[in-house]
N, C-alpha and C positions, 0 to 999 in steps of 0.2 A: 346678590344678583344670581340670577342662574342660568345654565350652563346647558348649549345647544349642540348637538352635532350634526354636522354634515356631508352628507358623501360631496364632492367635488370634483371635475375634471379642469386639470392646468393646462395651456398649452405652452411648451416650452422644448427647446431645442434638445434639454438632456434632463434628468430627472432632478441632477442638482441645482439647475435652474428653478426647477420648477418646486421645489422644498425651498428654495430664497423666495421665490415669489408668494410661496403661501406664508411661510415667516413674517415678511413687511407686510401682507395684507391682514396678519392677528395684529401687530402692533400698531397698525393705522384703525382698525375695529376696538382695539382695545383703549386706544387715547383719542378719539373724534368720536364725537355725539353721532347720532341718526341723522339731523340735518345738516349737519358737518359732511357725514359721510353723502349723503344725497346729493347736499352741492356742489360737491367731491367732483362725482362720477357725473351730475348735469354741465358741468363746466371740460371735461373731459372729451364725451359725446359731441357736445354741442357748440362748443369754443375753442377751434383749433387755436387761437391766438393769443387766448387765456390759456393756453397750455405750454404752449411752445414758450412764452412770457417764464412761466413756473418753471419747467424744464432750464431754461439761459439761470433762472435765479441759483438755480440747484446746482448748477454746474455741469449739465447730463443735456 
């Protein structure tokens, strides 16, 4: 497979945040398909209730 880079802007409170946040978003891109991840982010966007549901599951 091959290998893409990107420049990116985080928004996050302190930088260490914001190296966690980019951390779990390699590993959620690196274990979820394209429509994994698509559904991902449409259920996010678009379904507070399907989130907040995910969020109680997770414990967060």
């Amino acid at each position: 497979m091959q290998k893409f880079q990107y420049d990116i802007t985080i928004s996050a409170a302190s930088e260490t945040e914001a190296d966690s946040k980019m951390k779990s978003l390699t590993v959620l891109a690196s274990k979820l398909s394209v429509k994994e991840l698509e559904k991902l982010s449409h259920v996010v966007l678009h379904e507070p209730v399907k989130t907040a549901l995910a969020k109680k599951a997770l414990g967060i």
